[in-house]
C-alpha positions as CSV (number, residue, x, y, z in Angstrom):
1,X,1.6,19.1,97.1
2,X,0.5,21.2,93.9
3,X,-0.4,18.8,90.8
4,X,2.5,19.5,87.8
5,X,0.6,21.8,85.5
6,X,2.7,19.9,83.0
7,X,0.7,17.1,83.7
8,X,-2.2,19.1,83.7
9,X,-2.2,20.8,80.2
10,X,-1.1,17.0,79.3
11,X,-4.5,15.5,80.5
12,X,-6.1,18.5,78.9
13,X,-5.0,18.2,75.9
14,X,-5.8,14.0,75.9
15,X,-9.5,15.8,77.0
16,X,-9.9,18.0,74.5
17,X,-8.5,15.6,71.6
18,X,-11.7,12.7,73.2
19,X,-14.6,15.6,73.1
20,X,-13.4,16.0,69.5
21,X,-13.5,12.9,68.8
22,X,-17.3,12.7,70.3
23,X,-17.7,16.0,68.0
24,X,-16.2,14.3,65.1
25,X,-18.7,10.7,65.7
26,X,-21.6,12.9,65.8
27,X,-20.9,14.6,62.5
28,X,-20.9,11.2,61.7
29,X,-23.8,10.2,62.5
30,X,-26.1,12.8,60.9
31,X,-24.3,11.6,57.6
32,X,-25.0,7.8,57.8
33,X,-28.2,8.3,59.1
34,X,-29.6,5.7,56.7
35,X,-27.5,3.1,58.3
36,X,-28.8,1.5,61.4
37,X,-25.9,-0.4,62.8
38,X,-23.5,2.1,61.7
39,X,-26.1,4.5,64.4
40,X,-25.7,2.2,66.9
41,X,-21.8,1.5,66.9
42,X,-21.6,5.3,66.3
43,X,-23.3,5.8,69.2
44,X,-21.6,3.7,72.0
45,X,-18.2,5.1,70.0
46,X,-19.0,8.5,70.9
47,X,-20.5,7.6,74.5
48,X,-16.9,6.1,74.9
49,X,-15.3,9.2,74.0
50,X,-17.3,11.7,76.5
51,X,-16.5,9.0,78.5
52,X,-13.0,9.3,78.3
53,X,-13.2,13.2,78.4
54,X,-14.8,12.4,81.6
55,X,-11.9,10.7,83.2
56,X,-9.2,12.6,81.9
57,X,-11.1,14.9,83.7
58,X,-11.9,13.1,86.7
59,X,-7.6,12.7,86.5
60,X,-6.9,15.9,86.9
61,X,-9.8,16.6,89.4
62,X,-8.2,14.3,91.4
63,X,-4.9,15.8,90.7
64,X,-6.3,18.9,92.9
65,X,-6.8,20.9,89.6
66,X,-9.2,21.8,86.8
67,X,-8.9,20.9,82.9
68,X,-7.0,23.9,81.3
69,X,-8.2,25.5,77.7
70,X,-6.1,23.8,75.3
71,X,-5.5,26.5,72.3
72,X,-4.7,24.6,69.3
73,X,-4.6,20.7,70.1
74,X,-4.8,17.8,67.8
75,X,-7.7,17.7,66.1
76,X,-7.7,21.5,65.5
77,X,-4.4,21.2,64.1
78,X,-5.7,18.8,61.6
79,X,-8.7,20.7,60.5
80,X,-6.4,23.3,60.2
81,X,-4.4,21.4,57.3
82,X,-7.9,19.4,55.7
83,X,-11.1,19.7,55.6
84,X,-13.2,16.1,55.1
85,X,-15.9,16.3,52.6
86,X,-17.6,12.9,52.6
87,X,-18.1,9.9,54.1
88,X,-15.2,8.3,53.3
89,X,-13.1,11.2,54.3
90,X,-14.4,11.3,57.9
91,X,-14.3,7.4,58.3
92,X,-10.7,7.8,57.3
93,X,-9.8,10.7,59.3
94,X,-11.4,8.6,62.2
95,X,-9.4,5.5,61.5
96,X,-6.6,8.0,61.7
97,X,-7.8,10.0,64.7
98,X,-8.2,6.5,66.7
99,X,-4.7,4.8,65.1
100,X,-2.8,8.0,66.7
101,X,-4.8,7.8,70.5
102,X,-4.0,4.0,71.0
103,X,-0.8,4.4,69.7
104,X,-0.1,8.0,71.9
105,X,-1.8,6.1,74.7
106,X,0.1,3.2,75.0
107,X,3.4,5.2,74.7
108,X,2.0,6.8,77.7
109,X,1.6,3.7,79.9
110,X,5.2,2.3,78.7
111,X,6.8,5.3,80.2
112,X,8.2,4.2,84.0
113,X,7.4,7.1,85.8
114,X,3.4,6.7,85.0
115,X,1.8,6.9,88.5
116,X,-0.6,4.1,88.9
117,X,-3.9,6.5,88.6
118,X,-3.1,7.8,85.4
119,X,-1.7,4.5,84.2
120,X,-5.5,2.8,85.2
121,X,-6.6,5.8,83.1
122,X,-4.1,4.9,80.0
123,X,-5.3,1.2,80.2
124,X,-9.2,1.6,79.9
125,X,-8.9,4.2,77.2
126,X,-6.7,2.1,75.2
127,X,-8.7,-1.0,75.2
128,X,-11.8,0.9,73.8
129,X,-9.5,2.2,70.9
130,X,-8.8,-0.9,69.7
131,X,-12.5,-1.8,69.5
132,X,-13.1,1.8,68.0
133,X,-9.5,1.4,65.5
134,X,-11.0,-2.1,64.3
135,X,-15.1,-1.1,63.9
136,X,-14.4,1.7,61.7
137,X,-11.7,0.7,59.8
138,X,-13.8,-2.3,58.9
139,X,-17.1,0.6,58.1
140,X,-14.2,2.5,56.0
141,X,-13.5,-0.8,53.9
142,X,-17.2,-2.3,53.4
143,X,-18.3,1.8,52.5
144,X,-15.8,2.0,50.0
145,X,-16.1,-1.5,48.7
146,X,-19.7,-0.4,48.0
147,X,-19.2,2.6,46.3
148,X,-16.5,2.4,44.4
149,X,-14.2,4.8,46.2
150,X,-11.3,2.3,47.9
151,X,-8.7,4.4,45.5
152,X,-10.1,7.3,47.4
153,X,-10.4,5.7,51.1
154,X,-6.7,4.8,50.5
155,X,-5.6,8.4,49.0
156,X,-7.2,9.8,52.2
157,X,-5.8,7.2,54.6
158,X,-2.4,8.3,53.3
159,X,-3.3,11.7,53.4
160,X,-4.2,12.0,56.8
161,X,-1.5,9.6,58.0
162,X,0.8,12.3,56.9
163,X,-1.5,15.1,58.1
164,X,-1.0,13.2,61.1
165,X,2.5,12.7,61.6
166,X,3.0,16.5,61.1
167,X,0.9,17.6,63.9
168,X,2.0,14.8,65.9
169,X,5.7,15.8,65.9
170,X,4.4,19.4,66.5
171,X,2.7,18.2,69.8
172,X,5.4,16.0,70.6
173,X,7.9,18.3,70.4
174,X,6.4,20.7,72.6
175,X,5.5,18.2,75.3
176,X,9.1,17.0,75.2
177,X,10.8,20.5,75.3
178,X,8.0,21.2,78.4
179,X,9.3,18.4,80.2
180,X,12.8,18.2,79.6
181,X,12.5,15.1,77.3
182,X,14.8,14.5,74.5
183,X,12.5,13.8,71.0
């Protein structure tokens, strides 16, 4: 039987959304390259993400399919409404980035009709976005702390939470009209 492409541009799109999020670590990184354990944390955070990518794909490989081009998913939604320009913008986009992945994640795996391959996939993902939700959240507060800028790490916070929700409800929207799901 022939995998639901549904389920296929689904897994894509929770693909694409973890290689942007290694994308997003890495651009990261070359900014806080003065702090070591910020480097290292950075590092297993993005090796976590490819490694996500990498069963999302292995999901749909299994599924008898290949990832599909996702045109337009989260993250490029987002940078199409903001554009972070230091620090504490990208730790807060991150913070936001990771908040919306557990959260979409875990509504995932509640659903009842989550086949037990994709819901093994659901549960390792989501408990290495609680470890990345809580490191960088705490990186956000200590940076700003340090530099003055908490006003600003919690204008963009609130910025991107509402950034967020927009594209959120966008993507929702569309996955519930593709499969027959009331919003």
């Amino acid at each position: 039987m022939a995998a639901d492409p549904r389920l296929i541009e689904l897994f894509s799109y929770y693909r694409e959304g973890e290689l942007h999020g290694a994308e997003l670590l890495l651009r990261l990184m070359k900014k806080m390259d003065d702090d070591p354990q910020a480097q290292i944390k950075m590092t297993l955070h993005a090796a976590d993400e490819a490694r996500h990518a990498w069963l999302w794909t292995k999901r749909i490989n299994d599924l008898g399919a290949v990832p599909v081009p996702v045109a337009k998913g989260y993250q490029d939604r987002i940078g199409m409404r903001t554009i972070p320009r230091s620090v504490v913008d990208l730790l807060a986009l991150t913070v936001v980035v990771e908040e919306r992945s557990f959260a979409r994640y875990t509504e995932h795996a509640a659903r009842p009709d989550t086949d037990p391959e994709t819901l093994a996939v659901l549960k390792e993902v989501t408990q290495d976005e609680k470890w990345h939700q809580s490191w960088i959240q705490e990186k956000l507060a200590n940076l700003a702390a340090e530099t003055g800028q908490e006003e600003r790490a919690a204008e963009m916070l609130e910025k991107y939470r509402e950034i967020d929700r927009e594209v959120y409800k966008e993507l929702r929207s569309m996955e519930a009209e593709a499969f027959g799901e009331a919003v």
